[in-house]
C-alpha positions as CSV (number, residue, x, y, z in Angstrom):
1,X,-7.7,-4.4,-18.8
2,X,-8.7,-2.0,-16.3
3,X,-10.6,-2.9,-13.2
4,X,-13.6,-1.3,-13.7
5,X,-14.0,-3.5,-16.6
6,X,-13.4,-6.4,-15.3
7,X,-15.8,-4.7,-12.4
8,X,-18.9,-4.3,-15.3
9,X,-18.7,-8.3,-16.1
10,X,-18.9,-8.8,-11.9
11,X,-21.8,-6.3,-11.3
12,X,-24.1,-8.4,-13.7
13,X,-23.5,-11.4,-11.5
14,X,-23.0,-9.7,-8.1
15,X,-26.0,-7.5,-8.1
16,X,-28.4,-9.7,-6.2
17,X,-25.7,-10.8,-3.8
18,X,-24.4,-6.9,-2.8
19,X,-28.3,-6.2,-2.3
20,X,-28.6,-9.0,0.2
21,X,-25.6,-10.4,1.3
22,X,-24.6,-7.7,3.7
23,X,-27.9,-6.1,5.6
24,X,-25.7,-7.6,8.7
25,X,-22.5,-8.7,9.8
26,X,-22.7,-11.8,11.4
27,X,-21.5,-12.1,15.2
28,X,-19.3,-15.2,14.1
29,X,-17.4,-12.3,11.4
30,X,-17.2,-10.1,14.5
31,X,-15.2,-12.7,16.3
32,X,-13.0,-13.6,13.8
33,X,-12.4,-9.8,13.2
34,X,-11.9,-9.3,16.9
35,X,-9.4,-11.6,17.3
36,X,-7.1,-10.9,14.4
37,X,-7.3,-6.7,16.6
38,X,-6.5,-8.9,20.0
39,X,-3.5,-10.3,18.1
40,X,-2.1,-6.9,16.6
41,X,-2.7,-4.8,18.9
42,X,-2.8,-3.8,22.8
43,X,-5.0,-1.7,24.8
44,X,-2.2,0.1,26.9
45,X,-0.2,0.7,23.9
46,X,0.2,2.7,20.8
47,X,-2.3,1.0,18.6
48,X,-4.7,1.5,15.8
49,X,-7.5,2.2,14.3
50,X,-10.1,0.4,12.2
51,X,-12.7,0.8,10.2
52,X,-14.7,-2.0,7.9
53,X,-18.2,-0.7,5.8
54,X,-20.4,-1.7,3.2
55,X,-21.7,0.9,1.3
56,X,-22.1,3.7,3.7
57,X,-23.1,0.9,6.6
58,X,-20.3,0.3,9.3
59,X,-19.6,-3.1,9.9
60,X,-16.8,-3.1,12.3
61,X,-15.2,0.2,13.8
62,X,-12.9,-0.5,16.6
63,X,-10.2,2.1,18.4
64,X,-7.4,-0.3,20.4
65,X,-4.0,1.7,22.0
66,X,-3.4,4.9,23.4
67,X,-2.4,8.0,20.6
68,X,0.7,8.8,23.2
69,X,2.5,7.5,25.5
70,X,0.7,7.1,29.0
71,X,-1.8,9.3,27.1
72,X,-5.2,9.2,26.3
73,X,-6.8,6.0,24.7
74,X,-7.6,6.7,20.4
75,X,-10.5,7.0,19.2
76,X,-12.5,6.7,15.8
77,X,-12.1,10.6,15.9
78,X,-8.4,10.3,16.0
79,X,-6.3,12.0,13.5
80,X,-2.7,10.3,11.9
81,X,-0.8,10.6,9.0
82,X,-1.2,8.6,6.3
83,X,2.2,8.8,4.5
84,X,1.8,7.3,1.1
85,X,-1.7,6.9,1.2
86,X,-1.6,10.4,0.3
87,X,-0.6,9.5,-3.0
88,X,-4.2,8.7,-4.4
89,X,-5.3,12.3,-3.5
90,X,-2.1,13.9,-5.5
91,X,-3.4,11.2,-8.5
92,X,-7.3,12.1,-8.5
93,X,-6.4,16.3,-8.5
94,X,-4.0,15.9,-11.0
95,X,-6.7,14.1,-13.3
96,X,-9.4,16.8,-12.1
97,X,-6.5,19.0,-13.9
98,X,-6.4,17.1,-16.8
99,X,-10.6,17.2,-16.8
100,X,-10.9,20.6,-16.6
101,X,-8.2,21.0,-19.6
102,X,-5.5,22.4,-17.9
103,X,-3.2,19.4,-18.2
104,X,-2.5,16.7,-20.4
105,X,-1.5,13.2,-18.8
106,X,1.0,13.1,-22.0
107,X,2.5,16.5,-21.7
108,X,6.0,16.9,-21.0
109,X,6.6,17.7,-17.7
110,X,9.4,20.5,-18.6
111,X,6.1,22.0,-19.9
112,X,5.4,23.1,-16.1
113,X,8.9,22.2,-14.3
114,X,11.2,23.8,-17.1
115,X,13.9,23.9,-14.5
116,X,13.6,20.0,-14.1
117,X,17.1,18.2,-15.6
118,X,15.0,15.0,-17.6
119,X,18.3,14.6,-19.1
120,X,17.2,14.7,-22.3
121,X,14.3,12.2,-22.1
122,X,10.9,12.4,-22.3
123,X,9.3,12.4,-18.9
124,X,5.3,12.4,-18.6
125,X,2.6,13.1,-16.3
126,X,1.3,10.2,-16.5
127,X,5.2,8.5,-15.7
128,X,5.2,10.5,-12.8
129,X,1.7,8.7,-11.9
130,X,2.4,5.7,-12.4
131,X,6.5,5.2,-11.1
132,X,7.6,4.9,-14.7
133,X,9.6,8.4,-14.7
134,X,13.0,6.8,-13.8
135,X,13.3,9.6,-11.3
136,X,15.2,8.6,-8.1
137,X,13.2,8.6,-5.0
138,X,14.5,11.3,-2.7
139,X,13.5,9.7,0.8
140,X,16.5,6.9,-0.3
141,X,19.1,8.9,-1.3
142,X,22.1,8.7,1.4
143,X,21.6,12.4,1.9
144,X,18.2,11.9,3.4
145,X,18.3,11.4,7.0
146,X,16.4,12.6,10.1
147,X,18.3,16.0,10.9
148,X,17.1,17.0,7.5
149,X,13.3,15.9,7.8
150,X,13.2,18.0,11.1
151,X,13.6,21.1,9.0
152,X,10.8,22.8,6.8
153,X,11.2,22.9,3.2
154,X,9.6,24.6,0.0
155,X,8.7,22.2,-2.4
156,X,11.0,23.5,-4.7
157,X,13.7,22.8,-2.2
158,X,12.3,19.3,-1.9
159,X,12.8,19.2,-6.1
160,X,16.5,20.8,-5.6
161,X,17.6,17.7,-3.6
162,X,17.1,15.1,-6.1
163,X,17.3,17.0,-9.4
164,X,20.4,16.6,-11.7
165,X,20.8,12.9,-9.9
166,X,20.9,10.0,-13.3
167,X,17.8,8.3,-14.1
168,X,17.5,4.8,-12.6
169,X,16.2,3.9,-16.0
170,X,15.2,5.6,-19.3
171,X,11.9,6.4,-18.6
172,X,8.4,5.0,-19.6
173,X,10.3,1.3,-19.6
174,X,10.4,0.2,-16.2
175,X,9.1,0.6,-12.8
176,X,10.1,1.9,-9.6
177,X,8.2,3.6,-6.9
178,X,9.2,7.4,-6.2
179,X,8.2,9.5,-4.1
180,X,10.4,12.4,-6.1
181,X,7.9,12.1,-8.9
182,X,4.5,12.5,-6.6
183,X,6.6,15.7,-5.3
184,X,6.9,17.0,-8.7
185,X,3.2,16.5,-9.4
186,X,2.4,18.2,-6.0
187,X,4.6,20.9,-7.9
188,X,2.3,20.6,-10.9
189,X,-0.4,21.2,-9.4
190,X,0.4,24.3,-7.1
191,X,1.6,26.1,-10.6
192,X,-1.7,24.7,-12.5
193,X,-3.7,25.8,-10.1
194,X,-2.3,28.6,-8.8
195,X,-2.8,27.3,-5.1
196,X,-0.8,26.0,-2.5
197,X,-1.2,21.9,-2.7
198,X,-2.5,22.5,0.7
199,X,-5.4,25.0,-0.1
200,X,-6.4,22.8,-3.8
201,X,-6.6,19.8,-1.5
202,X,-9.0,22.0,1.2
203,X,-11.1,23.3,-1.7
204,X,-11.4,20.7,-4.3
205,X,-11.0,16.9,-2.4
206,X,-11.2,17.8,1.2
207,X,-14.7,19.7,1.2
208,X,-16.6,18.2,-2.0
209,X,-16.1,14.7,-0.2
210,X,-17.3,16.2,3.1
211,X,-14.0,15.3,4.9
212,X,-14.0,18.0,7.7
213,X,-10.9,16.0,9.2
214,X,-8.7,16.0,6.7
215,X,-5.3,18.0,6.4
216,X,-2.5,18.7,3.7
217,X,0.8,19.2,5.0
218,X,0.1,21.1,9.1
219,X,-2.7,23.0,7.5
220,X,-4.4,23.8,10.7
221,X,-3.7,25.4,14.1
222,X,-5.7,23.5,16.3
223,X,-4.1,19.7,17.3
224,X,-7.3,18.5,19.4
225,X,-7.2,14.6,18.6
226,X,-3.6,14.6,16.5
227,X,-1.7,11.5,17.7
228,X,2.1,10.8,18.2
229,X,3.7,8.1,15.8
230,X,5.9,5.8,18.6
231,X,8.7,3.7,17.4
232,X,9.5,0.6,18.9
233,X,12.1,-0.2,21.8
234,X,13.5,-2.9,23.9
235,X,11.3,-1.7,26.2
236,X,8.7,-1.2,24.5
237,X,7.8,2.1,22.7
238,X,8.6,6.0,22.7
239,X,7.1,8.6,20.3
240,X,9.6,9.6,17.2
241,X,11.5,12.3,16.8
242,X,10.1,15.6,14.9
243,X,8.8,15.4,11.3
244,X,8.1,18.4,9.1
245,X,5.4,17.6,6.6
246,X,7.2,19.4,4.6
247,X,9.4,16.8,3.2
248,X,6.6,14.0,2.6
249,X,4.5,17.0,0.6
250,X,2.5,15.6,-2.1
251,X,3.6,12.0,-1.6
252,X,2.6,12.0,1.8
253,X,1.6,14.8,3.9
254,X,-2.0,14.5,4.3
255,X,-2.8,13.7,7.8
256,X,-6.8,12.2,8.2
257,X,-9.1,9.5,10.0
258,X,-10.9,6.0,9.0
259,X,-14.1,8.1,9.3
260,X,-13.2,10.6,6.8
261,X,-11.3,7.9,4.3
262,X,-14.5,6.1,3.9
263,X,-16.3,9.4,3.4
264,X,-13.3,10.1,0.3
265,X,-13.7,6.7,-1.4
266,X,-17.5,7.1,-1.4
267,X,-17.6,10.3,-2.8
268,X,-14.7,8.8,-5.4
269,X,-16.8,6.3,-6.3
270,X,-20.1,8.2,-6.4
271,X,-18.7,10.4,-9.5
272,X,-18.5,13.5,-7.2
273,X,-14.6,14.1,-7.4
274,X,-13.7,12.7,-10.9
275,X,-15.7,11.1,-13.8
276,X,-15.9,6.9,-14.1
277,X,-13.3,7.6,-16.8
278,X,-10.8,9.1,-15.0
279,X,-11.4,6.6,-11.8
280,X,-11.1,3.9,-14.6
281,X,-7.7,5.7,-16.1
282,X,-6.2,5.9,-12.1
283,X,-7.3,2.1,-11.5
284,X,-6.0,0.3,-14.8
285,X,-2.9,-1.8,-14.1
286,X,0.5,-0.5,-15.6
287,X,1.5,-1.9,-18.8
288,X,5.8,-1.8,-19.6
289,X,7.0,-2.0,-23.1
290,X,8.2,-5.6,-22.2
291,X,4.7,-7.0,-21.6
292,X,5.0,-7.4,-18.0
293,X,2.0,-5.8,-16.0
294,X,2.8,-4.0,-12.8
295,X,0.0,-4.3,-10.3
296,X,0.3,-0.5,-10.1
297,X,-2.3,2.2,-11.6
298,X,-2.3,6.1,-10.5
299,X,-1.8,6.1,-6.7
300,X,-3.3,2.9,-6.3
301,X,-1.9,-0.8,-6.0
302,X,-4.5,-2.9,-8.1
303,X,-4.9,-6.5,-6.3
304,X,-7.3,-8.7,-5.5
305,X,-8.9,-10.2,-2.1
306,X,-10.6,-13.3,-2.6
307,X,-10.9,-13.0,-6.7
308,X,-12.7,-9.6,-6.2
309,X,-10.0,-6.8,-7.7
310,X,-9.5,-4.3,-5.1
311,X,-7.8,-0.8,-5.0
312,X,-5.6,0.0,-2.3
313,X,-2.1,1.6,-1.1
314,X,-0.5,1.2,2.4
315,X,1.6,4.0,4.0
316,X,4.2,4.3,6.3
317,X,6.4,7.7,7.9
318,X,8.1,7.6,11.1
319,X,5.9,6.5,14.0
320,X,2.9,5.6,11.8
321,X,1.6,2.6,9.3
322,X,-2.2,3.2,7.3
323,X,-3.4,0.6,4.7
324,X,-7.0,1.9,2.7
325,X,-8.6,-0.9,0.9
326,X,-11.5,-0.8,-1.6
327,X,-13.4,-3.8,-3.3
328,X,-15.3,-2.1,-5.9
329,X,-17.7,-4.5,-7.0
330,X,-18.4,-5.7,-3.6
331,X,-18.6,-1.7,-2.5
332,X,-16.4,-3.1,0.9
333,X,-14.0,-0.6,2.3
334,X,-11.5,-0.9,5.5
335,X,-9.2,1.6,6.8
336,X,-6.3,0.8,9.1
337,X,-4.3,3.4,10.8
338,X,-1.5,3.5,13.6
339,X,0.1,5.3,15.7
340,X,3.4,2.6,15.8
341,X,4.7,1.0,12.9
342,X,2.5,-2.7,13.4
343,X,3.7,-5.1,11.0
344,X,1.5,-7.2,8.2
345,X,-1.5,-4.0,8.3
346,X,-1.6,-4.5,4.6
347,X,-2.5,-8.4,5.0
348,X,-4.7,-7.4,7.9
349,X,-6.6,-5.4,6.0
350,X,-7.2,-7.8,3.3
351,X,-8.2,-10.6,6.2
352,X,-10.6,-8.4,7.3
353,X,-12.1,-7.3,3.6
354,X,-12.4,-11.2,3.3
355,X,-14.1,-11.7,6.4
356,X,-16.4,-9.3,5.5
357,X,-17.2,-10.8,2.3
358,X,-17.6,-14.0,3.9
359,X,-14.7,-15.6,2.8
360,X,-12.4,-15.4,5.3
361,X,-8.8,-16.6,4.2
362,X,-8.3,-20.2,5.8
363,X,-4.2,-20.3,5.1
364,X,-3.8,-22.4,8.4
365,X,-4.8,-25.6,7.5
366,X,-2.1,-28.0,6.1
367,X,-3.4,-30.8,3.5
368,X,-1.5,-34.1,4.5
369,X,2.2,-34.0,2.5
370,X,4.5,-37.0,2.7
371,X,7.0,-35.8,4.9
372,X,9.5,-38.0,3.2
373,X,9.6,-36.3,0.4
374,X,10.7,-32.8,1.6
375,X,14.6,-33.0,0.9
376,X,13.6,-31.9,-2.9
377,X,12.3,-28.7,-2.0
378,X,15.8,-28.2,-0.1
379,X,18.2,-25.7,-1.6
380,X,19.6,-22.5,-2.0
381,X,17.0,-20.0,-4.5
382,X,18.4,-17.1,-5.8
383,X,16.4,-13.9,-7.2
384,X,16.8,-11.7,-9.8
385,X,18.6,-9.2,-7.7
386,X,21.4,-11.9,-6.4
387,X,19.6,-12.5,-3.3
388,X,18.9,-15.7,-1.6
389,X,16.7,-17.6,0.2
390,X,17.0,-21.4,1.9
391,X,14.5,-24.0,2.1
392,X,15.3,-26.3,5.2
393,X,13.2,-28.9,6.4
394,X,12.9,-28.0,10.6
395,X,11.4,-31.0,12.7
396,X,10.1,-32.5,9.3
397,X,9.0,-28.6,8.4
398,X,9.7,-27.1,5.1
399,X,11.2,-23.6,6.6
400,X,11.8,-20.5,4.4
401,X,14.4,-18.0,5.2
402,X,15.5,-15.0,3.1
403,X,19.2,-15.0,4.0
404,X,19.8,-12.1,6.6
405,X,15.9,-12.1,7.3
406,X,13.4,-13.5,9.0
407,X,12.4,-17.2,8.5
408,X,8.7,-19.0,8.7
409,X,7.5,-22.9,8.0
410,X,5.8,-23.5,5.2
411,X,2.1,-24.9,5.2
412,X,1.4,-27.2,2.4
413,X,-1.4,-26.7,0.2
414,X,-1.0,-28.9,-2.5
415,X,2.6,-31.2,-3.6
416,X,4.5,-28.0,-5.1
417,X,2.3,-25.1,-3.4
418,X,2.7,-23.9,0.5
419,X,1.9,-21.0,2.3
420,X,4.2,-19.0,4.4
421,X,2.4,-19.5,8.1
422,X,0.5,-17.0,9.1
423,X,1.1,-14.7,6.0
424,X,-0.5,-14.2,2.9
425,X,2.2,-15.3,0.9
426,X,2.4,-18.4,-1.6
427,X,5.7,-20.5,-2.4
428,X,4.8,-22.7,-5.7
429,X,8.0,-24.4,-6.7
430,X,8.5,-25.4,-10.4
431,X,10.1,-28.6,-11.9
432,X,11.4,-29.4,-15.1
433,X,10.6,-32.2,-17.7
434,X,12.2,-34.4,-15.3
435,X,10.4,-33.7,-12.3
436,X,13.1,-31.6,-10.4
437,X,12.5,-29.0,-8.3
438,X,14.2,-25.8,-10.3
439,X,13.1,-22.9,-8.8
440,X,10.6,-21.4,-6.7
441,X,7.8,-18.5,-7.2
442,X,7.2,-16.2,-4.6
443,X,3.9,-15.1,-4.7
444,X,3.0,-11.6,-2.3
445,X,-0.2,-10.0,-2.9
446,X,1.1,-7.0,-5.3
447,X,3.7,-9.3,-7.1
448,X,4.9,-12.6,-7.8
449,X,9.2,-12.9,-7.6
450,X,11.2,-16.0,-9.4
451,X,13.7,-17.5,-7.3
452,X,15.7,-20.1,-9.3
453,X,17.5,-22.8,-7.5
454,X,21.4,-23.1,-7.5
455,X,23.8,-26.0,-6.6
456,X,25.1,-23.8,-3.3
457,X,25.6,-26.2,-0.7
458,X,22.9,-25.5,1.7
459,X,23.0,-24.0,5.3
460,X,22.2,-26.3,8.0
461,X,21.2,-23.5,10.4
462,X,17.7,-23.4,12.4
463,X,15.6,-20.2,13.6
């Protein structure tokens, strides 16, 4: 099921409460906004930018950190890449293509890339959309490193690097995010179109949604309110080395503000880009041959905050982090961008979409859990992929540690279900007919990992 069908059942309930429930913004939402920003982020530092609506009404716009080092402060006005955000912009022109007749979502896509090696599969459009293609992503192929981002490229170049590599899979039966495919529908497009993806994203998204901040790939001369991306350092931070756009291209090169984001999913939304169909195409979830569901549609993640489905996609490139977030049925929006690559912005963004809606997410409270009974949940839990993680119990704690990554307590919610403090992140464990602890679920906003338990004796490290 799509989300816009699942959105037609909500509207019918949700009308009065959207007409009513947000003339204001409370000052008590402000403060808990507020100090989530306090936490993230630092005045004298490269920061970020935010922007929360309802409808077309701000609710919270706030612009915290400097956009260089020792440099001005940002502002609302301030201009950063988006990295992979950029994605939903290559997924809505492609199906303004396939609108106007000029594509097929089906077709082949040796019908426009003859030159492509699909080995002799069938490779899509639409696989290319939606991470199915199989394709190896070029930005994590050994051969990718900085010296080689620091040069321009064609995109054909860009399509030389990664073509003739094997198929991770044969295509259409499994999923796995590539940025080599979005570059081959940025190649799509340019050929379809006749236009640079550059000059098709001025003329058909750029201007129709009214975004007069809004660039594909360096395409503009003046730099008045660009920032620099900053990496972090033991001292602190220093911008990043040099970039082309070039190499993102269609997967990421567009380069915008939270002003002119909010003006894009309003005009999405409002039918002026796409029709409902398309929109509803681009935002049903993924659907493998197996059965399993990958929270995944055309450019966009499809989630939820609070039980409301939303649409959104995070994005990161050296020196910069953006997360876009849409509830649909709730018409909320927020927009994070930053000039330093801030961790947990996707789970931000979701706090403050739930704050908004009211419903702020209380994961800090702990329900009272017989501390006695901890050392079942203790073990070594192995993925699908042979990696493990250790439950420990830390000054009568259950503690989580991925082994060779970081490690949190865990905040009960229930006898088998915890939180991971401070993140939005669920542990359930499972038991078998005999009321054993067997394995573990992790449970992350865009998917839900099995982690069964194995008799390795277990660690007795602390963090």
């Amino acid at each position: 099921m799509s989300i816009h069908s699942i959105l037609r059942i909500l509207l019918i309930t949700h009308t009065l409460l959207i007409n009513t429930s947000f003339a204001q913004i409370s000052d008590d939402q402000i403060s808990q906004i507020e100090l989530l920003v306090e936490r993230t982020f630092d005045n004298d530092l490269p920061g970020g930018v935010i922007l929360v609506a309802h409808q077309e009404q701000v609710l919270f716009q706030s612009a915290i950190g400097v956009s260089e080092t020792d440099g001005p402060p940002l502002s609302m006005d301030s201009i950063f890449r988006i990295a992979s955000v950029t994605k939903q912009f290559t997924a809505v022109a492609i199906l303004q293509l396939a609108e106007q007749g000029k594509i097929d979502l089906d077709d082949e896509i040796t019908k426009y890339i003859p030159e492509f090696d699909t080995k002799g599969d069938y490779i899509s459009i639409e696989m290319l959309l939606n991470h199915t293609s199989g394709i190896r992503s070029y930005t994590s192929m050994p051969a990718f490193n900085p010296e080689l981002e620091s040069t321009d490229v064609t995109p054909e170049q860009i399509m030389d690097f990664f073509n003739n590599q094997e198929l991770l899979f044969k295509p259409g039966t499994l999923h796995s995010y590539s940025n080599s495919g979005y570059a081959l529908l940025g190649i799509v497009i340019e050929r379809v179109s006749k236009q640079t993806y550059a000059k098709y994203m001025q003329t058909n998204i750029f201007a129709k949604a009214d975004m007069q901040r809004a660039f594909a790939g360096n395409d503009h001369k003046d730099t008045t309110g660009f920032v620099t991306g900053h990496r972090r350092i033991r001292s602190g931070f220093e911008p990043t080395d040099y970039i082309s756009l070039t190499w993102p291209y269609a997967a990421g090169c567009i380069e915008t503000t939270v002003v002119d984001l909010h003006k894009w999913m309003r005009a999405l939304f409002s039918g002026k880009l796409i029709t409902p169909e398309s929109l509803d195409r681009a935002h049903t979830i993924t659907t493998l041959p197996n059965g399993r569901e990958m929270k995944y549609g055309y450019g966009w993640d499809i989630l939820e905050v609070q039980g409301r489905p939303s649409v959104e996609h995070g994005g990161g490139i050296a020196g910069f982090v953006s997360h876009v977030l849409y509830i649909p049925s709730e018409e909320i929006f927020v927009a994070i961008l930053c000039n330093a690559q801030h961790r947990g912005i996707e789970d931000l963004s979701a706090r403050f979409a739930a704050i908004a809606l009211g419903e702020p997410y209380n994961d800090l409270g702990a329900t009272d859990l017989d501390t006695s009974d901890l050392s079942e949940f203790v073990g070594t839990y192995t993925d699908h992929n042979g990696n493990e993680r250790q439950i420990t119990v830390i000054d009568n704690r259950l503690f989580s540690q991925r082994v060779g990554g970081m490690g949190l307590y865990l905040i009960a919610k229930s006898k088998d279900r915890f939180t991971l403090e401070g993140q939005l992140i669920e542990i359930e464990f499972e038991r078998d007919e005999l009321d054993q602890v067997i394995a573990l679920m992790f449970k992350t906003r865009s998917r839900d990992i099995h982690w069964a338990r194995n008799p390795k004796p277990q660690s007795k490290t602390a963090p």
